[in-house]
VMD Tcl script that draws the C-alpha trace (Angstrom):
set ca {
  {13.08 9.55 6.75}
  {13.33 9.26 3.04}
  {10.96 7.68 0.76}
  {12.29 6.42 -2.52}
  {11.99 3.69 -5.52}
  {12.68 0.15 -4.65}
  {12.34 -3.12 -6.03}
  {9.64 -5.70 -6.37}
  {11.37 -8.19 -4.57}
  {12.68 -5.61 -2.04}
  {8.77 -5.53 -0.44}
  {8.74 -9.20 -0.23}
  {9.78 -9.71 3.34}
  {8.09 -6.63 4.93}
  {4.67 -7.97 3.26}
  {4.88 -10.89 4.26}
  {5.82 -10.73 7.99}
  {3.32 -7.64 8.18}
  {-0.18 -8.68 6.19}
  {0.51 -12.62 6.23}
  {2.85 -14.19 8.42}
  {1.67 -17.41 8.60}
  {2.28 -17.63 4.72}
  {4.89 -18.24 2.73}
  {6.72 -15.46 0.57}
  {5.39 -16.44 -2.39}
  {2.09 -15.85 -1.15}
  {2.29 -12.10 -1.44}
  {4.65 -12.08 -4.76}
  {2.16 -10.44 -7.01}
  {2.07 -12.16 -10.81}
  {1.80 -8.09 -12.22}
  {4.81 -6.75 -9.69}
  {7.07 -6.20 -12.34}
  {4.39 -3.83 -13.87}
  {4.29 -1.43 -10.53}
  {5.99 1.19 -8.88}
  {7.39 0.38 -5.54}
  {8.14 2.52 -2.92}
  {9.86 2.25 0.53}
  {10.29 4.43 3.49}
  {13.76 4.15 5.01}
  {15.52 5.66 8.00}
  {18.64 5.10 8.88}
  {19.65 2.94 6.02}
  {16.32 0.57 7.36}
  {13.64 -0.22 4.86}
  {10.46 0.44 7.36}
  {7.59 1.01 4.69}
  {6.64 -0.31 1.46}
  {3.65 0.56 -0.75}
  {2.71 -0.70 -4.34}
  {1.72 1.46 -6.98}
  {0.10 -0.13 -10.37}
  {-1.63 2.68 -13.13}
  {-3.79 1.88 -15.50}
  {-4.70 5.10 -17.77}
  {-6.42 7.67 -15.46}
  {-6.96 4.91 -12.46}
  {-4.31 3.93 -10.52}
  {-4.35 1.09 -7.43}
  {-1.97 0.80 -4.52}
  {-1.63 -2.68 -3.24}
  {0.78 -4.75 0.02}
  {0.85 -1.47 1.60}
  {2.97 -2.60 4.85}
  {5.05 -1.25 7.73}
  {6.99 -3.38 10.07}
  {4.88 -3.97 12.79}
  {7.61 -1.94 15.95}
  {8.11 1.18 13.34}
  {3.85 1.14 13.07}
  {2.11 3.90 14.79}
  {5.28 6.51 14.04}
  {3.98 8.50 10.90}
  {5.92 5.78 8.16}
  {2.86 4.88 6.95}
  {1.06 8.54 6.90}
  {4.24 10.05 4.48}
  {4.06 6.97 2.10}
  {0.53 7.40 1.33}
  {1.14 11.03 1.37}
  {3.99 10.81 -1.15}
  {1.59 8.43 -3.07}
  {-1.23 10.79 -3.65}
  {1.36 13.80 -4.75}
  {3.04 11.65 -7.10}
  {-0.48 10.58 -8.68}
  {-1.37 13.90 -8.56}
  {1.80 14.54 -10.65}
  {1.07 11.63 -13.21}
  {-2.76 13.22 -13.98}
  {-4.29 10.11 -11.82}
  {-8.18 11.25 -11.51}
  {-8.79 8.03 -8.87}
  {-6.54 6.28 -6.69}
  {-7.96 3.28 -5.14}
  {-7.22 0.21 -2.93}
  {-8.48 -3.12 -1.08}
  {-8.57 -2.38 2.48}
  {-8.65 -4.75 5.19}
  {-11.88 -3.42 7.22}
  {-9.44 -2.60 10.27}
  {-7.57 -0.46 8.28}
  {-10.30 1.75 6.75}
  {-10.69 4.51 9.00}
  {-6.98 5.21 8.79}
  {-7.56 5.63 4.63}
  {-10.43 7.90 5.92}
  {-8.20 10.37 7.27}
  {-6.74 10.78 4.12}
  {-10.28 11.31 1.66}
  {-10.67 7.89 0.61}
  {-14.51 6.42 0.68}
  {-14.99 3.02 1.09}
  {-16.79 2.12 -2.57}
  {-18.19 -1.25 -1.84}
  {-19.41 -4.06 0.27}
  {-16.88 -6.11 2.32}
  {-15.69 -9.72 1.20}
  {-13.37 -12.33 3.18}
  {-10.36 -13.84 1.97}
  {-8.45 -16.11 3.97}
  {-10.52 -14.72 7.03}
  {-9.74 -11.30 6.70}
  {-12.42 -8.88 5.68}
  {-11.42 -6.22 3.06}
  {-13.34 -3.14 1.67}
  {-12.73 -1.23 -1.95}
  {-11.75 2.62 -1.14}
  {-10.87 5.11 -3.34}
  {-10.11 8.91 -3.59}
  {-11.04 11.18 -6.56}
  {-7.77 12.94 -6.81}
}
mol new
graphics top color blue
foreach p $ca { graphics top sphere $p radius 0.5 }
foreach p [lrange $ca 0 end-1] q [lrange $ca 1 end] { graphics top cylinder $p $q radius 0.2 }
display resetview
């Protein structure tokens, strides 16, 4: 496994297939991606992972953190966000925060983060605010 920089447009296809397939790509193109950091898990040559990072002084927010739905459940996911808290670390970043869908918040438990808010919908999904003081 080896987790390194990738493009904007190389997290595309994985985010869309993974958090909205019944979308099209342009629905998960964000208007700020050229701003962020992106990050990909790969194994053999296979992008399985992708996570993006966007810092703003001292705060920084990871957003279309996806993992091909067969490599789920294999410890992808677990080293990204991993590798994303060191790295903050690294940079000084005091929080590190996200939009979780509600399903997905006791795995971003496991790692320190605290859900921060109340829950909204959008497009049916329920999502939660979560951060981690770093």
């Amino acid at each position: 496994m080896e987790i390194k920089k990738i493009s904007p447009s190389d997290t595309w296809s994985i985010r869309q297939s993974v958090m909205w397939p019944d979308k099209p790509l342009t629905y998960v193109q964000l208007a700020e991606d050229e701003n962020g950091l992106h990050y990909g898990v790969f194994e053999n040559a296979e992008l399985l992972s992708v996570v993006s990072l966007f810092i703003e002084s001292e705060n920084a927010q990871f957003r279309k953190f996806a993992t091909q739905v067969i490599h789920q459940g294999k410890g992808h996911g677990s080293a990204l966000l991993n590798f994303l808290i060191q790295a903050c670390e690294k940079q000084h970043i005091k929080t590190l925060w996200c939009n979780a869908r509600t399903t997905a918040y006791p795995f971003y438990q496991k790692f320190g983060f605290e859900i921060v808010s109340e829950t909204w919908t959008k497009d049916g999904i329920e999502f939660v605010k979560m951060s981690k003081t770093l």
